[in-house]
N, C-alpha and C positions, 0 to 999 in steps of 0.2 A: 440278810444282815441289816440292821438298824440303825440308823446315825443319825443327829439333832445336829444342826449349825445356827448360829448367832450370825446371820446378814448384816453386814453395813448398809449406807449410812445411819440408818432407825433400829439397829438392834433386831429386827423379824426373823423370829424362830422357824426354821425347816425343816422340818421331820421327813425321812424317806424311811420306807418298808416294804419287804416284800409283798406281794398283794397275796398272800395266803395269810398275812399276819394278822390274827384276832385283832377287833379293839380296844380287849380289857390288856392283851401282851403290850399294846402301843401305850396305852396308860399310865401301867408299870413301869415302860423306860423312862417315858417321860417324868414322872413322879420320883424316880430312882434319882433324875440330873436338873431337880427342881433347881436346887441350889447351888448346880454349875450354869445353869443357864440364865439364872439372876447375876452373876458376877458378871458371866459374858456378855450379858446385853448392857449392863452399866459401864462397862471397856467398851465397848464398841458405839457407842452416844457420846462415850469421851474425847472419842476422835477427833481431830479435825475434818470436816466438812469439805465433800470431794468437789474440786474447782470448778467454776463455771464457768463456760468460754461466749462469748459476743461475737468472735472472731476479728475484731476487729483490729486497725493499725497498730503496732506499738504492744499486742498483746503475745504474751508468752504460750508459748507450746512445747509440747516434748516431745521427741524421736529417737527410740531407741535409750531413753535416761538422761540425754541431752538439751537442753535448754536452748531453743530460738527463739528469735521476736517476728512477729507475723507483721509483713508488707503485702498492702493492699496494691498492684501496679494493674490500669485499667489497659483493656484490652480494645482490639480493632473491632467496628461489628460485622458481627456474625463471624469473626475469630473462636475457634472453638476454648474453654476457658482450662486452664493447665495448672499445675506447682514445679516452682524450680527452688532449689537450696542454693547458695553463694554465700561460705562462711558461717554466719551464727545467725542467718536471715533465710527465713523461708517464707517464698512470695507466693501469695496465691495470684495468677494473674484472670482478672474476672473484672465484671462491670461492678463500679464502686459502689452501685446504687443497688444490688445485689442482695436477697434477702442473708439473715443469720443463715438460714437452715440451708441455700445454695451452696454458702462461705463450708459449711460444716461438712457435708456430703463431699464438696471438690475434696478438702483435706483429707475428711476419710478416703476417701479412695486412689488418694497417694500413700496412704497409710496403710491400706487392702495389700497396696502391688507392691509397697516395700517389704513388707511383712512375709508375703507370698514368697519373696523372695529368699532371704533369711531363713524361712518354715525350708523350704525344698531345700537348702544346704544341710542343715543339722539333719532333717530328714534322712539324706543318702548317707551320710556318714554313718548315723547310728541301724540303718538299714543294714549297711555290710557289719557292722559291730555284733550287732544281734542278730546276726546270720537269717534276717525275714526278706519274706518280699514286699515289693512298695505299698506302702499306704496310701489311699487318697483321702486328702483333706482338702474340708472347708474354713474360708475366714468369714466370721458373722460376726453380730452384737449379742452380747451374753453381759447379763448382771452380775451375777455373782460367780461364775466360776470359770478359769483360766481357759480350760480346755474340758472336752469329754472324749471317749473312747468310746466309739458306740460297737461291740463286742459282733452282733449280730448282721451287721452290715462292716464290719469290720474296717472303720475308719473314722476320722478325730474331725472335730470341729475346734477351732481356735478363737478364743475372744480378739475383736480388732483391737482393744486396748491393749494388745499385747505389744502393738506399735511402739508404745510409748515407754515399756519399760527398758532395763538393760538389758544386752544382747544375753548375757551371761546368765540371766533370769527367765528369758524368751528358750532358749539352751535347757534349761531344767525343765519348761514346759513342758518343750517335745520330748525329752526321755521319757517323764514323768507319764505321758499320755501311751507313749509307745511301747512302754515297760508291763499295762494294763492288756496288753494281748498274751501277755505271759502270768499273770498275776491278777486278779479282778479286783481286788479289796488292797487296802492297807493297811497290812501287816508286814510284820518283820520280814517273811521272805520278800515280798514288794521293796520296801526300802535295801533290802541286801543286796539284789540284782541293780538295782539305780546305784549304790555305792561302789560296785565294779568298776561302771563306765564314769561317774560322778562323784569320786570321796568330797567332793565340799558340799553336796547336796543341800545342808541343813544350813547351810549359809546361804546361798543363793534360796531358798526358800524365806528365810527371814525377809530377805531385802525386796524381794518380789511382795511379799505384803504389806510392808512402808510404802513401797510405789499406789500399791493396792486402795489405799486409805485418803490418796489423795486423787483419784481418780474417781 
């Protein structure tokens, strides 16, 4: 099966295909959605421009759809460096003088173990739902797509931005991934089986791609 996607932030066309597939058949499709893929990529340049973080004092962050201000609080040395939440403030506690990229890693990796956490809930639930056995997954850095279902090793990898969206969004993720050991493609029976366990499905899909565009 053959699909073309329109990438954020720049619009870059992706084409996948089977590897038996001629390159005059890849041609044709492409040529076929010349003129869906020029709309798509002038929407997707339209966008607004996904946020850039400094990490610094006073700077906004998102958890789970939720909005904090990042405190800088320095630590003892050779104190190992942590994140704690209190209300609408999430501290990283680390030496002030600490690179960007330090500041960026501690967070993600309160972002990993939150996440992780969240992933293994909706996990078991939808496990006894769809009557399977457990899946093992991983959380990494992925550009452009939420999750994958790797069919042959039969387990999912999850984007850590997935931290940042809503729960209820993160929730569509995992069906969405889990639902692909019964379905491989997206087609109507794919989304049928997701409407079972998910009738808002197409809502929470919306809203997952508004998060998507500023990220």
């Amino acid at each position: 099966m053959m699909r073309v996607r329109v990438l954020p932030p720049d619009g870059i066309v992706c084409a996948t295909a089977p590897r038996w597939t001629s390159r005059k058949a890849v041609i044709e499709f492409l040529s076929e959605r010349y003129n869906w893929m020029q709309k798509a990529i002038h929407k997707v340049q339209s966008l607004p421009q996904p946020t850039s973080h400094n990490y610094s004092e006073g700077e906004q962050v998102l958890l789970f759809g939720i909005t904090y201000s990042l405190h800088i609080q320095e630590i003892k040395p050779k104190e190992k460096a942590f994140v704690s939440i209190d209300g609408s403030i999430i501290t990283l506690h680390i030496n002030p003088d600490s690179s960007q990229k330090k500041r960026e890693m501690l967070l993600h990796a309160f972002y990993k173990e939150r996440l992780s956490m969240v992933v293994s809930v909706y996990m078991n639930d939808y496990q006894s739902k769809l009557k399977c056995n457990p899946i093992p997954f991983r959380i990494l850095h992925r550009k452009s797509v939420w999750g994958t279902f790797n069919p042959r090793k039969r387990s999912i990898v999850f984007n850590i931005n997935l931290a940042q969206v809503p729960l209820e969004c993160v929730q569509y993720v995992v069906l969405h991934e889990m639902t692909h050991q019964y379905v491989p493609a997206h087609n109507a029976d794919f989304y049928n089986k997701m409407a079972v366990f998910m009738p808002d499905w197409k809502e929470r899909r919306t809203r997952l791609k508004q998060f998507g565009h500023q990220l």
